[in-house]
Structures are given as structure tokens and as C-alpha cells.
C-alpha positions as CSV (number, residue, x, y, z in Angstrom):
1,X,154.1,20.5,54.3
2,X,156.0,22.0,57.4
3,X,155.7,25.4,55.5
4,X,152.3,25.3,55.1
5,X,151.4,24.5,58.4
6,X,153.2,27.2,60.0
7,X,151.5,29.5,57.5
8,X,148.1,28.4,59.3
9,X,149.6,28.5,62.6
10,X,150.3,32.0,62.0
11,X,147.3,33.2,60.3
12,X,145.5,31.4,63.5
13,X,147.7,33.3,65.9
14,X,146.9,37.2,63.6
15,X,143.4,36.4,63.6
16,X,143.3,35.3,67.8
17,X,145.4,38.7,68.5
18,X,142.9,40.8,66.4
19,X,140.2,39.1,68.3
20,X,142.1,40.1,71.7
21,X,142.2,43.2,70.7
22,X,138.8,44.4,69.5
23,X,137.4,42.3,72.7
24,X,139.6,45.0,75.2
25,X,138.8,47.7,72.9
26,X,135.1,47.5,73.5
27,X,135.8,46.9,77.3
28,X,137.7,50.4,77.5
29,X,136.2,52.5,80.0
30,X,134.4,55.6,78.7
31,X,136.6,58.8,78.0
32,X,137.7,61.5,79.9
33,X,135.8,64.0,77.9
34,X,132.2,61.9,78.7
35,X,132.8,62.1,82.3
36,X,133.4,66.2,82.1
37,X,130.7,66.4,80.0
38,X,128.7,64.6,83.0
39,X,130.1,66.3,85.3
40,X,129.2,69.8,83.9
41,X,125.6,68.8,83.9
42,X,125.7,67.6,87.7
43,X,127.0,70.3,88.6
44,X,124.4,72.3,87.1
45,X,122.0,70.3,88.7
46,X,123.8,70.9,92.2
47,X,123.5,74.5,91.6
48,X,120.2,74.8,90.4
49,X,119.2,73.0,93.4
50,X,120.9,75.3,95.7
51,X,119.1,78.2,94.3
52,X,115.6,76.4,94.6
53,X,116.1,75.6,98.2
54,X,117.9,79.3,98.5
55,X,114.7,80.9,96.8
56,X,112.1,78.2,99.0
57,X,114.2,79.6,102.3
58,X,113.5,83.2,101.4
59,X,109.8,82.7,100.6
60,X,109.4,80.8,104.1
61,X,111.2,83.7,105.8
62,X,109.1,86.3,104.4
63,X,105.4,84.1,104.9
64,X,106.3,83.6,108.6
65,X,107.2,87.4,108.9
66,X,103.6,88.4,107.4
67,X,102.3,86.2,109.8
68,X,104.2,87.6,112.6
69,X,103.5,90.8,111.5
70,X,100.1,90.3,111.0
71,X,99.6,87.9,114.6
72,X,101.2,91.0,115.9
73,X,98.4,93.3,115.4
74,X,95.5,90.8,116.3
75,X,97.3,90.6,119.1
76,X,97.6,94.7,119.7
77,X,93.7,94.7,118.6
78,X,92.5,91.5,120.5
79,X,94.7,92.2,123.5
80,X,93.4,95.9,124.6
81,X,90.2,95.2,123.7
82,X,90.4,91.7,126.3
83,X,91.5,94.2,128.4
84,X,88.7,96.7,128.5
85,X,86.3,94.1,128.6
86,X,87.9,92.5,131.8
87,X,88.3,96.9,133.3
88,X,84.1,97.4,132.0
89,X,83.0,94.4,133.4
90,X,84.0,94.8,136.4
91,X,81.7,98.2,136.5
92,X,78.5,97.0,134.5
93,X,79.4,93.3,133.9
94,X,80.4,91.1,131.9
95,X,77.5,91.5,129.3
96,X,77.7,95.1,128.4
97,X,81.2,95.5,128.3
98,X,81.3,92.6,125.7
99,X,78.9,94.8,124.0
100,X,80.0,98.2,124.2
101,X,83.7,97.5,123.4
102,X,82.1,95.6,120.5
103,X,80.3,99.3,119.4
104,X,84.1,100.7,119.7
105,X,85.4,98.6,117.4
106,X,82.8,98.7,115.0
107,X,83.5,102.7,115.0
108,X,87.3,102.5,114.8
109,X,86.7,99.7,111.7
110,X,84.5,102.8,109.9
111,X,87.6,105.0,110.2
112,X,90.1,102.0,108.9
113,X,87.5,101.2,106.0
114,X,87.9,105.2,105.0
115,X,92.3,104.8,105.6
116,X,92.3,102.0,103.7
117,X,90.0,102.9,100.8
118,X,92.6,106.4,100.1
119,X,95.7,104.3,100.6
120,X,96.6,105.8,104.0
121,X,99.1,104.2,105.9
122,X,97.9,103.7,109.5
123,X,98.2,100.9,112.7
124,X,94.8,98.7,113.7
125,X,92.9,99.8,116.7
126,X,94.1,100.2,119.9
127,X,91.8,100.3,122.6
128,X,92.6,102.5,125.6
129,X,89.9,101.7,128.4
130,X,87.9,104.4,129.8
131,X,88.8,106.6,126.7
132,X,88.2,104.9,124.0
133,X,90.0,103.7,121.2
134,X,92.3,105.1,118.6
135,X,94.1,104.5,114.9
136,X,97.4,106.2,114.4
137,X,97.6,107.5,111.0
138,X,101.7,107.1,109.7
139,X,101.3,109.7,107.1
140,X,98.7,112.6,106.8
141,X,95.9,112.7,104.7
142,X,96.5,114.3,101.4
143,X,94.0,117.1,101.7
144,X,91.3,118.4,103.9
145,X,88.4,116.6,102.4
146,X,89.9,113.6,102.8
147,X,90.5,113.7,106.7
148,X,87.1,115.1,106.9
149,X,85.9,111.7,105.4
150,X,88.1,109.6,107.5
151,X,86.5,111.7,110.5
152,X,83.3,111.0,109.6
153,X,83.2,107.3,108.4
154,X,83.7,106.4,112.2
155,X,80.5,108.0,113.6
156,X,78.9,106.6,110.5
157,X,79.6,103.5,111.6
158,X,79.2,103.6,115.4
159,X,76.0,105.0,114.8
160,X,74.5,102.4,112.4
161,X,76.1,99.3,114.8
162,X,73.5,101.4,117.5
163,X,71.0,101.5,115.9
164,X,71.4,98.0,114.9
165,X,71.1,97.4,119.0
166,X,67.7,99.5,119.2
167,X,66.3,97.6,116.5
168,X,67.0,94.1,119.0
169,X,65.3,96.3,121.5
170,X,61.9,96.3,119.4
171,X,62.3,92.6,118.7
172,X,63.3,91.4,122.0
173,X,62.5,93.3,124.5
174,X,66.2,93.1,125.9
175,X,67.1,95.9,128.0
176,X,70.9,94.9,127.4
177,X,70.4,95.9,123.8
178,X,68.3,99.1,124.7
179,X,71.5,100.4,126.9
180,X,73.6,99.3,124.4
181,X,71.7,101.7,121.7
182,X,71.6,104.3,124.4
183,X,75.3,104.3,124.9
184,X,76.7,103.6,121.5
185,X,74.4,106.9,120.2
186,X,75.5,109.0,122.8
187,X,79.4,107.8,122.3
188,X,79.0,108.8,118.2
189,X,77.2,111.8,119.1
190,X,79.7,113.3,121.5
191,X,82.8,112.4,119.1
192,X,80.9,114.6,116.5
193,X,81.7,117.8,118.6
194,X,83.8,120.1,116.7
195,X,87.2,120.1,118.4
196,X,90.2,118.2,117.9
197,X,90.9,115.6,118.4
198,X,87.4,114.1,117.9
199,X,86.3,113.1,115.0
200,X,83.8,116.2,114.9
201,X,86.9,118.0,115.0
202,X,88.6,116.8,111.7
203,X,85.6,117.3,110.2
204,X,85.2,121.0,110.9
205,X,88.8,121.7,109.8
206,X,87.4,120.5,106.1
207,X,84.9,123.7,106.5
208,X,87.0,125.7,109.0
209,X,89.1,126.0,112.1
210,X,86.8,128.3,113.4
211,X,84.0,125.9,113.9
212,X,86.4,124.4,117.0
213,X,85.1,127.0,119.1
214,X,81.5,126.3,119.2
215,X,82.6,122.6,119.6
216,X,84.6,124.5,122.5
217,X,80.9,125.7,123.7
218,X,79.3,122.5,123.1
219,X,81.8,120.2,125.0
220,X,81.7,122.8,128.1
221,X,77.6,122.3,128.2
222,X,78.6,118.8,128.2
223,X,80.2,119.0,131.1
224,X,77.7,121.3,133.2
């Protein structure tokens, strides 16, 4: 009897130490080679994240420098053109100068419109009072017929944004609008001489140099 029951005690004892063991085996931590694999793939993540907030910086930095670039030249534009408003006005008021600087711009936009449409690199207007207004070309055009267009597309302009103020004459009746007309006709018809560096001038070079001196002539009667 004694033999038997140790027999039982010991199969009792196997059978509780087999039980110990499978009960710590599934309590064993995972192993080393799961947490590398893990930590490859957060590390990805950490990267790929880097670059996203790399490539987000990079697109902010360049948005905010159009926008400088581009605030930059309103401000060019708008500023000189506040500023021969404010020099005008003080001459003829308030009124007309709003108007006439208004008649320079629409010139100087015919000439951009013209740069623009043959790919010419060039600054916005600047105005200059009491001369005018100007666009710097940065490169030249590629032939004569082209800067003969460019010339051209600015009286064009002026004179259409004239007759658009003689036209309000015959409606209204304003007189504002009639010396408006006046003045933005005579401005387009004087830059239509034939010398440099009026526009009349870079037209002629398309035909020939030679034409400068009768816009010499013309320019001089001008004057007398």
C-alpha cells in the first residue's frame, strides 16, 4: 500500500511541476527579436515624420517668400503711385491726380501685358512723379519687332483708358472726366514721338534708327 501511494504522490508532484511550468512559460515576456522588429518600424515612423515636417518647413519658407516677394512689388507699385497722388494733388487736387496717375498705370499695365505675353523678364511699375512712370526690362527683347510691340502696347492702352474718360464726358457732363481725356491723349500722343526713350522711339527702331531725327523735330516744336 505504502508503494502505491508514493507512486500517486509522485505522479501528483510530475503533473503540478508540468503545470508550473507551462503557466511561466506563457507568462514569458516577448522576445528580443519582437522588440527590434518594433523598434525598426518606430523608427521608421520617427524618420518619416522628420522628413514630413522637414518637407512642410521648406514649403512654408518658400510660400512666405512669394509673398514677400510679391507684397514687395505692390508695395514698389502702390507706394510711388501714393506718392504722386499726394505730389499732383497738391497742384490740381485731390481728384485729378487720383485720375491721371490712374491713366499712368493703365499705360505702364499695356507694356507689362506685351512683357509678359513674350516671356520677358521685367520689374512692375514704378512711378516717378512729374515724369512719369517706368518698367525696367531684365533682359532685352529678342528682336526688333518685338520691342516695337512692347512700345506700342502702352499708348495702346493709355489711349483707350482716355477715351474711356471722354466717353464719361458725353454721359455726364463732368469736366473732371473731360480734363482727364484731355490729358491722358496728349500723354500717349507725346510718348509716340520717335526718339528714345519713348515709347515712339522703340517703335521706330523696328522700321529704322533714322526715324529718331524727325521725332528730334517733332519734340523740339513741342517745346516752342
Amino acid at each position: 500500500m505504502s508503494t502505491i501511494h508514493e507512486d500517486l504522490i509522485r505522479d501528483l508532484q510530475v503533473k503540478q511541476a508540468e503545470k508550473a511550468v507551462q503557466v511561466a512559460s506563457s507568462a514569458r515576456p516577448p522576445s528580443w527579436a519582437g522588440w527590434g522588429g518594433m523598434g525598426v518600424v518606430l523608427a521608421l515612423l520617427w524618420k518619416l515624420k522628420a522628413l514630413l515636417v522637414l518637407a512642410l518647413a521648406k514649403m512654408k519658407f518658400v510660400a512666405l517668400g512669394a509673398k514677400a516677394l510679391s507684397f514687395g512689388k505692390m508695395l514698389t507699385t502702390g507706394g510711388t503711385m501714393l506718392l504722386s497722388i499726394a505730389l499732383y494733388a497738391q497742384l490740381w487736387g485731390l481728384p485729378y491726380a487720383v485720375g491721371f496717375v490712374l491713366l499712368i498705370f493703365v499705360h505702364e499695365m499695356g507694356h507689362v501685358l506685351a512683357i509678359r505675353g513674350y516671356g520677358i523678364s521685367a520689374s512692375t511699375p514704378v512711378f516717378v512723379p512729374f515724369v512719369g512712370a517706368f518698367v525696367a526690362l531684365k533682359e532685352m527683347p529678342r528682336n526688333a519687332w518685338i520691342e516695337a510691340v512692347v512700345g506700342i502696347a502702352g499708348p495702346i492702352f493709355g489711349a483707350v483708358a482716355a477715351l474711356a474718360c471722354y466717353l464719361a464726358w458725353q454721359v455726364t457732363g463732368s469736366l473732371l472726366m473731360l480734363a482727364l481725356a484731355y490729358s491722358g491723349f496728349m500723354l500717349n500722343l507725346f510718348n509716340l514721338l520717335r526718339i528714345p526713350p519713348l515709347d515712339g522711339g522703340r517703335v521706330a527702331a523696328a522700321v529704322s534708327p533714322r526715324l529718331w531725327l524727325l521725332g528730334t523735330v517733332g519734340a523740339a516744336a513741342c517745346l516752342l
